[in-house]
VOLO-463790 format. One record per residue: residue number from 1; residue in one letter; chain; x, y, z of N, C-alpha, C in turn. Coordinates in pm, whole numbers. Layout:
<pts>
{pt NUM A A {X Y Z} {X Y Z} {X Y Z}}
...
</pts>
This chain:
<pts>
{pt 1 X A {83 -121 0} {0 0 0} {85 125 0}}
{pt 2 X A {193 142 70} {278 255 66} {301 275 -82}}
{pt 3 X A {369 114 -163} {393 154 -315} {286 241 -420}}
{pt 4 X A {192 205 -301} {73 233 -403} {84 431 -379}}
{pt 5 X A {71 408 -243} {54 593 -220} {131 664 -295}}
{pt 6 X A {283 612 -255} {384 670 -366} {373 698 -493}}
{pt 7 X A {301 605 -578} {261 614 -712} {203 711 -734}}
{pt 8 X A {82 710 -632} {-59 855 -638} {3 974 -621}}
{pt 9 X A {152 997 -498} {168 1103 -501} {260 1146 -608}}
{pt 10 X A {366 1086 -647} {403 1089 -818} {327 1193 -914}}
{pt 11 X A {201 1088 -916} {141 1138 -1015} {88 1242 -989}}
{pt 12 X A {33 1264 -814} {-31 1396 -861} {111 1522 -877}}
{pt 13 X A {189 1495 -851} {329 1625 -867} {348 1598 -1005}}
{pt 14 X A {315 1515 -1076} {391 1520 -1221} {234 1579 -1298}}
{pt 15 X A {125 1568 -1244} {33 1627 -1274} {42 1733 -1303}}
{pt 16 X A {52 1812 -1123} {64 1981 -1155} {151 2019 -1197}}
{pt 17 X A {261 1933 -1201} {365 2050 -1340} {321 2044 -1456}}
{pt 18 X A {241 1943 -1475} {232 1945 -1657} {84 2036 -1654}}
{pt 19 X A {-14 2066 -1561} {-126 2131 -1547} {-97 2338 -1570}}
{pt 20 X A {-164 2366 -1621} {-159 2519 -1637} {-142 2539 -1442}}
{pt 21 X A {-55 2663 -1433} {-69 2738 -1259} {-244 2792 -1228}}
{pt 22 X A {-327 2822 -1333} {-425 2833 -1291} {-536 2764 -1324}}
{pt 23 X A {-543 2639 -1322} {-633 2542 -1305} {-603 2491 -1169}}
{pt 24 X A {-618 2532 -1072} {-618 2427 -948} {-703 2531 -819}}
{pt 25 X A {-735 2439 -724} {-736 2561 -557} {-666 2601 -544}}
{pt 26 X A {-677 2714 -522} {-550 2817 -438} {-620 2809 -290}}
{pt 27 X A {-585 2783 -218} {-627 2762 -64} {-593 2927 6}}
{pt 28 X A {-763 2983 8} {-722 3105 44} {-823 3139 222}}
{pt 29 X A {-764 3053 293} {-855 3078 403} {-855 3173 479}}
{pt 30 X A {-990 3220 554} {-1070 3347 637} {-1079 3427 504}}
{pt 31 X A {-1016 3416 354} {-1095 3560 251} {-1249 3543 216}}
{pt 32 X A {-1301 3640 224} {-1431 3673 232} {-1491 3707 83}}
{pt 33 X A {-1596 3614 95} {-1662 3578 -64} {-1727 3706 -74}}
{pt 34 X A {-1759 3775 -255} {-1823 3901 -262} {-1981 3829 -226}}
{pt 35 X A {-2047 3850 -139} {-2131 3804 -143} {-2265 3927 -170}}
{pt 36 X A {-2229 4017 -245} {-2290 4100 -302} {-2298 4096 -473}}
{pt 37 X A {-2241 3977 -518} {-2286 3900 -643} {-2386 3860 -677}}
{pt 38 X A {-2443 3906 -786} {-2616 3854 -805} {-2556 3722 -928}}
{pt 39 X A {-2663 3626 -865} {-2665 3518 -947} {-2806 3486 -936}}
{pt 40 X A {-2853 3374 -1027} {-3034 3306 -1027} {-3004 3176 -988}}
{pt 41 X A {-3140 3158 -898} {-3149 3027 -864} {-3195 2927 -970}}
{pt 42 X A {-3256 2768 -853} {-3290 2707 -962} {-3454 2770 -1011}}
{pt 43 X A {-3474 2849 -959} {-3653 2900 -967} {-3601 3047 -1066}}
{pt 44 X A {-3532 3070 -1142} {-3500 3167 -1198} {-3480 3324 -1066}}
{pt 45 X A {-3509 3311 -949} {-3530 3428 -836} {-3348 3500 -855}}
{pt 46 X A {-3333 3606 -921} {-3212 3661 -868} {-3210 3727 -776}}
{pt 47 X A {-3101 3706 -698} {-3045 3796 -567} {-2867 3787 -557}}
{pt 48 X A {-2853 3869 -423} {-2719 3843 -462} {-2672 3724 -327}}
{pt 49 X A {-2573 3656 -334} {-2498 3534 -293} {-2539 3535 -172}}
{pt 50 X A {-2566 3624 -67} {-2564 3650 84} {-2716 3631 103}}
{pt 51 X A {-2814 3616 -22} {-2940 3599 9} {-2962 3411 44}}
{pt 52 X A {-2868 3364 45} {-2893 3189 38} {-2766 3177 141}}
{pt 53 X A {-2687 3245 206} {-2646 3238 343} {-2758 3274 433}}
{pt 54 X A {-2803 3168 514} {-2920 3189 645} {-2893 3189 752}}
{pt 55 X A {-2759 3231 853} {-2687 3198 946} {-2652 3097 940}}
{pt 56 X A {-2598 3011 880} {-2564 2848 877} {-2420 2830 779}}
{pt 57 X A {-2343 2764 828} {-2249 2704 784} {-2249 2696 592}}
{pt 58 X A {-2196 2739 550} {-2255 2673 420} {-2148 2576 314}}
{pt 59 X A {-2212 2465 244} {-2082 2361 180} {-2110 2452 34}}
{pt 60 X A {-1992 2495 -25} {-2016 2566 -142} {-1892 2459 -233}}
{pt 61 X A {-1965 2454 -337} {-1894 2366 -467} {-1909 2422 -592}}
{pt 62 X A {-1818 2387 -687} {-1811 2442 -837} {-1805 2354 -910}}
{pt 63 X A {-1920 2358 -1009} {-1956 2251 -1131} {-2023 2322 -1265}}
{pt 64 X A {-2028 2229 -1348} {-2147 2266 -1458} {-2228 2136 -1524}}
{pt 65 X A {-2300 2145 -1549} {-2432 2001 -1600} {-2345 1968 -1712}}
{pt 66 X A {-2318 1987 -1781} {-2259 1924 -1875} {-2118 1869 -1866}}
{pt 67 X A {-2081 1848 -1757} {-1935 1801 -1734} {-1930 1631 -1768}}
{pt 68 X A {-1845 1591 -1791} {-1854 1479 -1829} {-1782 1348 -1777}}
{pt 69 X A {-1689 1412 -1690} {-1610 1306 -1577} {-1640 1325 -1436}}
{pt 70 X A {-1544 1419 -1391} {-1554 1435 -1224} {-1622 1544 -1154}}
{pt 71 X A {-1724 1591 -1202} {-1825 1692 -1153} {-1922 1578 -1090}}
{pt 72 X A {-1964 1516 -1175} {-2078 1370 -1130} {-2014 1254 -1017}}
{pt 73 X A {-1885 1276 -1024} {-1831 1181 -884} {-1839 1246 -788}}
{pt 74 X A {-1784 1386 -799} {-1824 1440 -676} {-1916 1466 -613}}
{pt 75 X A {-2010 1512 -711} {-2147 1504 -623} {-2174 1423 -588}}
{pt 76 X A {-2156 1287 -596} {-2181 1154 -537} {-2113 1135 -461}}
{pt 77 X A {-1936 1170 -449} {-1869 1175 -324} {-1971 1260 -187}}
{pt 78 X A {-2024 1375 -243} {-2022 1504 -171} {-2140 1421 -87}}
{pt 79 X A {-2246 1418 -175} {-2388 1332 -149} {-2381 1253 -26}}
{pt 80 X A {-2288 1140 -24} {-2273 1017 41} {-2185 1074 165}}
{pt 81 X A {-2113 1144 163} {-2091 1188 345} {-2186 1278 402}}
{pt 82 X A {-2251 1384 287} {-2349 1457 374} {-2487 1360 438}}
{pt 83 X A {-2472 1238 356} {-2650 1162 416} {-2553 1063 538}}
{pt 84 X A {-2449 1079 533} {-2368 1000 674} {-2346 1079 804}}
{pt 85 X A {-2396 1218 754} {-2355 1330 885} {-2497 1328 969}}
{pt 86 X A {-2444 1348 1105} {-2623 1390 1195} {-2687 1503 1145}}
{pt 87 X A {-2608 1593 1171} {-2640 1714 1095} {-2719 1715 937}}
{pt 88 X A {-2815 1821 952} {-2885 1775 827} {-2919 1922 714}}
{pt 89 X A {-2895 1906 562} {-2901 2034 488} {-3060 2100 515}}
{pt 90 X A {-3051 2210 472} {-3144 2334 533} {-3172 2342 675}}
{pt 91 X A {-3113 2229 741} {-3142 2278 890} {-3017 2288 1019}}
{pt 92 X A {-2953 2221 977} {-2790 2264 1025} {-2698 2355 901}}
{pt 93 X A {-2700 2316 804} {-2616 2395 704} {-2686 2407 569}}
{pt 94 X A {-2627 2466 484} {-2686 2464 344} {-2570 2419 257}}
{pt 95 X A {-2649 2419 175} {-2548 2356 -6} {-2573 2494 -85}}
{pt 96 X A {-2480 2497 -126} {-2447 2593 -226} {-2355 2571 -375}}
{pt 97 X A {-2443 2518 -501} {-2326 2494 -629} {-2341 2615 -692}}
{pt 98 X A {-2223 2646 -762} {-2225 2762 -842} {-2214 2705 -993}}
{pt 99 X A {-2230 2736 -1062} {-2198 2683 -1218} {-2162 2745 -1239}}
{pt 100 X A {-1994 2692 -1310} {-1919 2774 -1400} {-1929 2800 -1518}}
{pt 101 X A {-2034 2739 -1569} {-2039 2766 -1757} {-2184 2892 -1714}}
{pt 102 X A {-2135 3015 -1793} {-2220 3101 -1771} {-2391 3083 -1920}}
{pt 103 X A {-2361 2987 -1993} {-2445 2904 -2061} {-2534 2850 -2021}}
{pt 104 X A {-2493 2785 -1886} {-2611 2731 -1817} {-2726 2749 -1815}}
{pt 105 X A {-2836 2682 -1798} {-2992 2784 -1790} {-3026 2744 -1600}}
{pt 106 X A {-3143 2831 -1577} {-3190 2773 -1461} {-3266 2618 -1475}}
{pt 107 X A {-3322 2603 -1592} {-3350 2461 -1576} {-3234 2360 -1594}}
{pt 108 X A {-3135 2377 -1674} {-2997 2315 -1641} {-2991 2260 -1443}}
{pt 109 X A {-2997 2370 -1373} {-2970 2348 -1257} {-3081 2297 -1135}}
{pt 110 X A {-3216 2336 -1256} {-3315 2290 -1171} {-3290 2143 -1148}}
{pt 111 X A {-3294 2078 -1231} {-3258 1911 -1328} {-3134 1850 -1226}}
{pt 112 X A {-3021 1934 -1207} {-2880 1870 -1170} {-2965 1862 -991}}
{pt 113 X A {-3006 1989 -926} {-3063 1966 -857} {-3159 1888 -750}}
{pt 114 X A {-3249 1846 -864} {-3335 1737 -841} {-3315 1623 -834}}
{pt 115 X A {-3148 1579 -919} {-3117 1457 -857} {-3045 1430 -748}}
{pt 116 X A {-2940 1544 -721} {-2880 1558 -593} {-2956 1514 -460}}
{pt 117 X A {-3097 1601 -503} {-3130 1564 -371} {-3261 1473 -360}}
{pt 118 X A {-3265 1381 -485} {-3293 1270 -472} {-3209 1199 -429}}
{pt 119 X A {-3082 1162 -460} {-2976 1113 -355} {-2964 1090 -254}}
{pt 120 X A {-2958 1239 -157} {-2923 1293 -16} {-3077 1195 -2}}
{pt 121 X A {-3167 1243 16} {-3273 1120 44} {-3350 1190 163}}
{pt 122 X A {-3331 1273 237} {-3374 1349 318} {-3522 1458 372}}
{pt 123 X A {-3630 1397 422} {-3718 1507 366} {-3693 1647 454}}
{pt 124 X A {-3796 1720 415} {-3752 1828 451} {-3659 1910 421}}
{pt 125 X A {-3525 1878 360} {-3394 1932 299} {-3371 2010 164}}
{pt 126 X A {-3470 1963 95} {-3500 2048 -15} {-3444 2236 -29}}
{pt 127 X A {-3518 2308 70} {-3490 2415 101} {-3345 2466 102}}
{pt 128 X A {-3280 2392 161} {-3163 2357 201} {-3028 2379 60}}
{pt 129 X A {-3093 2327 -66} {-3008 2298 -158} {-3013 2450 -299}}
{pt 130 X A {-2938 2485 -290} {-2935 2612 -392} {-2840 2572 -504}}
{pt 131 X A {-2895 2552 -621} {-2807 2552 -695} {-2765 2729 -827}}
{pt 132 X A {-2706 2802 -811} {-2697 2945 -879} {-2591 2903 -1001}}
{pt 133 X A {-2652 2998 -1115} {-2571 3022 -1242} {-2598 3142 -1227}}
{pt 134 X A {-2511 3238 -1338} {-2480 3349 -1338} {-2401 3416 -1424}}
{pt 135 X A {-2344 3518 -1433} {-2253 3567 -1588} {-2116 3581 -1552}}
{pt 136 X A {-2060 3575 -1635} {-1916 3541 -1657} {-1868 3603 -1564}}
{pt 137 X A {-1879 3733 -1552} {-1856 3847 -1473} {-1854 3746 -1316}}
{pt 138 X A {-1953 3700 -1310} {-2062 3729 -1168} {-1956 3549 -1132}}
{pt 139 X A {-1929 3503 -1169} {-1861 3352 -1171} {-1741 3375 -1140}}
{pt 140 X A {-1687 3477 -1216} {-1549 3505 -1181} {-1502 3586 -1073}}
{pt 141 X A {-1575 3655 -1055} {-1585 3713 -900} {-1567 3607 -787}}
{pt 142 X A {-1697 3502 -773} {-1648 3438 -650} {-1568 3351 -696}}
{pt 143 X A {-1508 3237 -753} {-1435 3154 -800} {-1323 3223 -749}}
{pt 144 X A {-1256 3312 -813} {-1165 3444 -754} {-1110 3386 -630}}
{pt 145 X A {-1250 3489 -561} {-1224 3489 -365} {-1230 3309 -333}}
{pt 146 X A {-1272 3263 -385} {-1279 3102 -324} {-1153 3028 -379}}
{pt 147 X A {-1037 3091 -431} {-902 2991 -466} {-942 2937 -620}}
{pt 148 X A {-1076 2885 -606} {-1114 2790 -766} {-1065 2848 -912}}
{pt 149 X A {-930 2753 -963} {-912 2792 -1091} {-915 2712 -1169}}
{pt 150 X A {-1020 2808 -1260} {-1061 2707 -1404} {-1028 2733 -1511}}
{pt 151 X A {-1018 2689 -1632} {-997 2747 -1781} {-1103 2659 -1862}}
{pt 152 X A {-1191 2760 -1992} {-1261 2686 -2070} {-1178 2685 -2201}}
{pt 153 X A {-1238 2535 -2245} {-1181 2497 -2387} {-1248 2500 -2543}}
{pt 154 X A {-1234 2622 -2594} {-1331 2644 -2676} {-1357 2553 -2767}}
{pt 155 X A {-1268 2459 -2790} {-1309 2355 -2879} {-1356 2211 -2862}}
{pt 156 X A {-1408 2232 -2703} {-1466 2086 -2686} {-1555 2197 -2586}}
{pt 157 X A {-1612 2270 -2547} {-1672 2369 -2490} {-1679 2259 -2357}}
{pt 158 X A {-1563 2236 -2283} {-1593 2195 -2153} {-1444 2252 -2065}}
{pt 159 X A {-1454 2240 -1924} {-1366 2315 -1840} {-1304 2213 -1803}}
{pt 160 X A {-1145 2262 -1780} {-1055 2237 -1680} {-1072 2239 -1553}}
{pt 161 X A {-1096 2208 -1449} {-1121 2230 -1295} {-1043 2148 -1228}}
{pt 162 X A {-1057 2179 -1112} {-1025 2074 -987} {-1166 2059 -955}}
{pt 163 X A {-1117 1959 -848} {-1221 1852 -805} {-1193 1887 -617}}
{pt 164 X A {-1328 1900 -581} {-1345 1962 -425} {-1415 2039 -388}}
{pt 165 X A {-1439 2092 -250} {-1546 2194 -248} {-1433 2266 -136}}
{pt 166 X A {-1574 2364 -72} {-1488 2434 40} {-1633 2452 162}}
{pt 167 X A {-1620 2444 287} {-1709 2482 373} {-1665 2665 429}}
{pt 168 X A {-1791 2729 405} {-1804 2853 460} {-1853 2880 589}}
{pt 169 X A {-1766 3028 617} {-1864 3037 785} {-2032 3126 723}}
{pt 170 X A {-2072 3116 823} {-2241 3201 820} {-2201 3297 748}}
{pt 171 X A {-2090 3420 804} {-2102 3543 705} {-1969 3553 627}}
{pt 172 X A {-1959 3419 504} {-1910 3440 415} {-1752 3410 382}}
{pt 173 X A {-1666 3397 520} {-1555 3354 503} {-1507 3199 488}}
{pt 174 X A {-1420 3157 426} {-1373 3055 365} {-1305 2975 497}}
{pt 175 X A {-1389 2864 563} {-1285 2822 662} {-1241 2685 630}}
{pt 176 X A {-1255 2609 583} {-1196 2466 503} {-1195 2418 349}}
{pt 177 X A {-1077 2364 317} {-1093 2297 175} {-1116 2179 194}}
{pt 178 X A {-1167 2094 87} {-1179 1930 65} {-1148 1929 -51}}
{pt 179 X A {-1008 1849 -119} {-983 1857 -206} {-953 1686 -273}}
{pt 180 X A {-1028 1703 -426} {-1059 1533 -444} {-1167 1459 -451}}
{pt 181 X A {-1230 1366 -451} {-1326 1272 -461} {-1412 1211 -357}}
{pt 182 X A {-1334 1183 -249} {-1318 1078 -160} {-1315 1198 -40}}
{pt 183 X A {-1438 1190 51} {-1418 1275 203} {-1495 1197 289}}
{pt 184 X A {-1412 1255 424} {-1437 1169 534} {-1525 1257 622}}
{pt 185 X A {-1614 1149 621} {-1730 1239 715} {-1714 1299 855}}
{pt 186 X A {-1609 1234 949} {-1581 1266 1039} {-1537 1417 1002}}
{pt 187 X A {-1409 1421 925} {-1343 1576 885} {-1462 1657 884}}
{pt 188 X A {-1521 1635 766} {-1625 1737 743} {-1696 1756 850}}
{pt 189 X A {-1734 1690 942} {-1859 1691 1027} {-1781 1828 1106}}
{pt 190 X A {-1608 1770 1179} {-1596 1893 1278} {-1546 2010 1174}}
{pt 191 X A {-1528 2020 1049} {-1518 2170 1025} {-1628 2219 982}}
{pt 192 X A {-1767 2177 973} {-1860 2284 977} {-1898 2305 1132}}
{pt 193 X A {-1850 2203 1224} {-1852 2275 1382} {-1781 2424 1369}}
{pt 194 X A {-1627 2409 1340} {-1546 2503 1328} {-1603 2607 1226}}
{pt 195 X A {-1680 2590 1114} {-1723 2700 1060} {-1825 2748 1105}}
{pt 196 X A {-1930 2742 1194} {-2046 2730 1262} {-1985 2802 1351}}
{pt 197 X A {-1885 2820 1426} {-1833 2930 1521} {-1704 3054 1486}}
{pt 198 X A {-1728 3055 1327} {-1624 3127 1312} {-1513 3103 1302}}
{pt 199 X A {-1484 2944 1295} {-1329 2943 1303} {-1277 2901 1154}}
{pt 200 X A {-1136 2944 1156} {-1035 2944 1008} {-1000 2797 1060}}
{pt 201 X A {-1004 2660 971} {-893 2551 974} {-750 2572 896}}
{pt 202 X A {-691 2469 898} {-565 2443 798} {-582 2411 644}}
{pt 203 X A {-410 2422 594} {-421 2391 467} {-441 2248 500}}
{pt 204 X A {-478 2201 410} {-462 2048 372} {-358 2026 253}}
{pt 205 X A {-348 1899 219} {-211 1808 127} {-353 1897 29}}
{pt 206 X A {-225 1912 -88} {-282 1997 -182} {-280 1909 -343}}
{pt 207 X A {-391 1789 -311} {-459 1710 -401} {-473 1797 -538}}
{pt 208 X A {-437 1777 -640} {-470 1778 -792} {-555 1698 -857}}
{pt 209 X A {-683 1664 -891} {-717 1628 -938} {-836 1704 -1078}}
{pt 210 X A {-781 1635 -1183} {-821 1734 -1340} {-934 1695 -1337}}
{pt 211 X A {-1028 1736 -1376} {-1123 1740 -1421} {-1170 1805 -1585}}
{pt 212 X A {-1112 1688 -1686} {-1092 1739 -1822} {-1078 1614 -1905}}
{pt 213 X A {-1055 1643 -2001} {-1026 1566 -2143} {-900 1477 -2097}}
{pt 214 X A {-860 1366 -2164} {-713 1325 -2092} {-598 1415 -2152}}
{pt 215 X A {-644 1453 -2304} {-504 1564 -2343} {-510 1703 -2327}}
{pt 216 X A {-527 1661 -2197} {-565 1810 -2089} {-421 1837 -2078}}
{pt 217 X A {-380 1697 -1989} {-261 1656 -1961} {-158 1648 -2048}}
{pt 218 X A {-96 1718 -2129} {40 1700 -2256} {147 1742 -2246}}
{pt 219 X A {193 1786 -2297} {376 1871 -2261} {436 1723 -2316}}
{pt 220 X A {535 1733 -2260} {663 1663 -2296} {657 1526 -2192}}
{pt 221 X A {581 1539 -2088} {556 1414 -2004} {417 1398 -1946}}
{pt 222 X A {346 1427 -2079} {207 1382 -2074} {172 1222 -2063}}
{pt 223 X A {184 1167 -2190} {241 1005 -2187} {294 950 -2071}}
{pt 224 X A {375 988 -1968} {488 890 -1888} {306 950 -1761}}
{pt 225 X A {237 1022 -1729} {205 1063 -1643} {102 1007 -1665}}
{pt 226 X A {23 972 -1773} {-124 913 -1744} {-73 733 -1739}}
{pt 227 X A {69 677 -1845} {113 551 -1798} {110 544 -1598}}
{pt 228 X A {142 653 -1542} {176 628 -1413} {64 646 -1313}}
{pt 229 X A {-13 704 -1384} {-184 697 -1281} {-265 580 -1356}}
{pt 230 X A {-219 493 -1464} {-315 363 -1476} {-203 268 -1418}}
{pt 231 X A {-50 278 -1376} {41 147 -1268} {-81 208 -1132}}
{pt 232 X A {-99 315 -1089} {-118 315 -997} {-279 250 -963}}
{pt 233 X A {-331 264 -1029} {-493 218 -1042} {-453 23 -1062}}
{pt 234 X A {-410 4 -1112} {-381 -122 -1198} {-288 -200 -1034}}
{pt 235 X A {-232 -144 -955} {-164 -216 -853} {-275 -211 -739}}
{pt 236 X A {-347 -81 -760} {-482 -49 -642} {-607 -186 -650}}
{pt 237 X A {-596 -213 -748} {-688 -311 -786} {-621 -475 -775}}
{pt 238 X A {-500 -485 -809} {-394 -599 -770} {-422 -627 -609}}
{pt 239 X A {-349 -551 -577} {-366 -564 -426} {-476 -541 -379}}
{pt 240 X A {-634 -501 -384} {-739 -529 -276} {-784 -673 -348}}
{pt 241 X A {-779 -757 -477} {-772 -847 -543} {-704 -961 -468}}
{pt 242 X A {-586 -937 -413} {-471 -1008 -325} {-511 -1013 -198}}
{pt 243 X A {-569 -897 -116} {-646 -886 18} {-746 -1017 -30}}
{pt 244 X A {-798 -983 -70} {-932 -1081 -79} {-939 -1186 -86}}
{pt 245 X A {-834 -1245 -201} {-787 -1412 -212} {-727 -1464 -52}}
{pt 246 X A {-659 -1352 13} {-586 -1409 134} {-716 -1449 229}}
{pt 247 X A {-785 -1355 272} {-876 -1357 321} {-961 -1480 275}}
{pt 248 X A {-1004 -1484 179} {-1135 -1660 156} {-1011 -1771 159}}
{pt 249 X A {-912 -1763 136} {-793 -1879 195} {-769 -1909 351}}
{pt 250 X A {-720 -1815 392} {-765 -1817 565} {-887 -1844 606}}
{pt 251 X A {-998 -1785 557} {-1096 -1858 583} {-1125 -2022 578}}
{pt 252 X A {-1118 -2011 423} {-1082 -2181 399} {-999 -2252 490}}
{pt 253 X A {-897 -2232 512} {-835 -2287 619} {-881 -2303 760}}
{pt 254 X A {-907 -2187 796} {-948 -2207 935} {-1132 -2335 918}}
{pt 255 X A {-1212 -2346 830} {-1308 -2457 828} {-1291 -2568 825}}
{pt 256 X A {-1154 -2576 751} {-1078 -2718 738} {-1044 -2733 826}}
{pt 257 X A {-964 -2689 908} {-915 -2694 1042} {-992 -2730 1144}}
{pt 258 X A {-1160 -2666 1155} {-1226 -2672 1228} {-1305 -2824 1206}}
{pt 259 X A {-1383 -2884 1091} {-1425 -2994 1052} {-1307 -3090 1088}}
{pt 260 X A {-1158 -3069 1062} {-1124 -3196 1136} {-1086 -3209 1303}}
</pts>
């Protein structure tokens, strides 16, 4: 398993060098979102950003409906620790997605919406879930203050991103990143404690993960870098493959053992 980590972290450093400097989080904690940005909900209602802060903690994320890899894991990452927390959306904290393609429509987000929180599974929570689009202008503003850097590709009209969200305090400041696929509900649970009272956390290991085309990834060690994130997938799968055989062998053994 260490070989394995090693591999992941490899790749993600051979990642961000071959990645543009502004496609990734910039981890900018306690800066304070313009929350005097008007964007529309999923009900077409514009206001500006501070109208869907309700005193509550809020989980804010960046996506667009038409993404085609890791926008849809995450929300399923995101999904599956928030229905594992006690705490529950619209009534301990809120959700907040922004869409980065200023293309978007409100029914775009009504739609992405409605399955989210068919997911979460929760009644009552509905309220809870805001999804806002908005204009280029109005996107780039908070993305900005929130670290999130993206680039669009005019010839496949889809974005570069990272993959992650960030938890906000009540009025607007940035107090944790989650960066990646994969979050642990425990983490999350105590930093919306900590954002719930105002408090700034730490950086975290500063995960890369693209969210793009694979010849996102090119330069001169494009090739050696996606070979080295399928050794690493390809040994991840070897070895829980190897866990498993050991395991129904020991088992086996220990019945044999026991019958005679």
């Amino acid at each position: 398993m260490r070989v394995i980590a090693l591999i992941f972290l490899l790749a993600n450093t051979m990642v961000r060098a071959a990645t543009p400097s502004d496609v990734r989080f910039t981890q900018r904690l306690g800066n304070a979102l313009p929350l005097q940005t008007v964007f529309a909900d999923e009900t077409g209602r514009q206001q500006e950003l501070k109208y869907w802060f309700r005193g509550r903690p809020v989980f804010l994320w960046f996506g667009y409906s038409r993404c085609p890899q890791l926008c849809g894991v995450v929300a399923d990452g995101m999904v599956t620790t928030l229905r594992s927390l006690r705490p529950s959306v619209g009534k301990d904290f809120d959700v907040i997605r922004i869409g980065i393609d200023p293309t978007e429509t409100t029914r775009d987000a009504a739609i992405d919406r409605g399955v989210v929180i068919g997911h979460y599974g929760r009644s009552g929570a509905a309220g809870g879930w805001h999804y806002l689009v908005g204009s280029e202008r109005a996107i780039a503003t908070v993305t900005a203050a929130a670290g999130f850097g993206f680039r669009a590709d005019q010839a496949t009209r889809e974005y570069a991103h990272p993959s992650g969200f960030v938890i906000v305090t009540p009025d607007g400041r940035i107090s944790s990143y989650f960066l990646g696929v994969d979050f642990s509900a425990d983490d999350v649970a105590a930093a919306f404690e900590r954002a719930r009272g105002g408090g700034i956390g730490q950086k975290v290991f500063d995960l890369l993960l693209l969210c793009f085309r694979g010849d996102a990834i090119g330069g001169k060690y494009g090739v050696v870098i996606w070979r080295v994130l399928w050794a690493g997938v390809l040994l991840t799968v070897a070895s829980l493959g190897l866990g498993i055989g050991r395991m129904l062998w020991t088992e086996f053994r220990t019945r044999k053992a026991v019958r005679t």
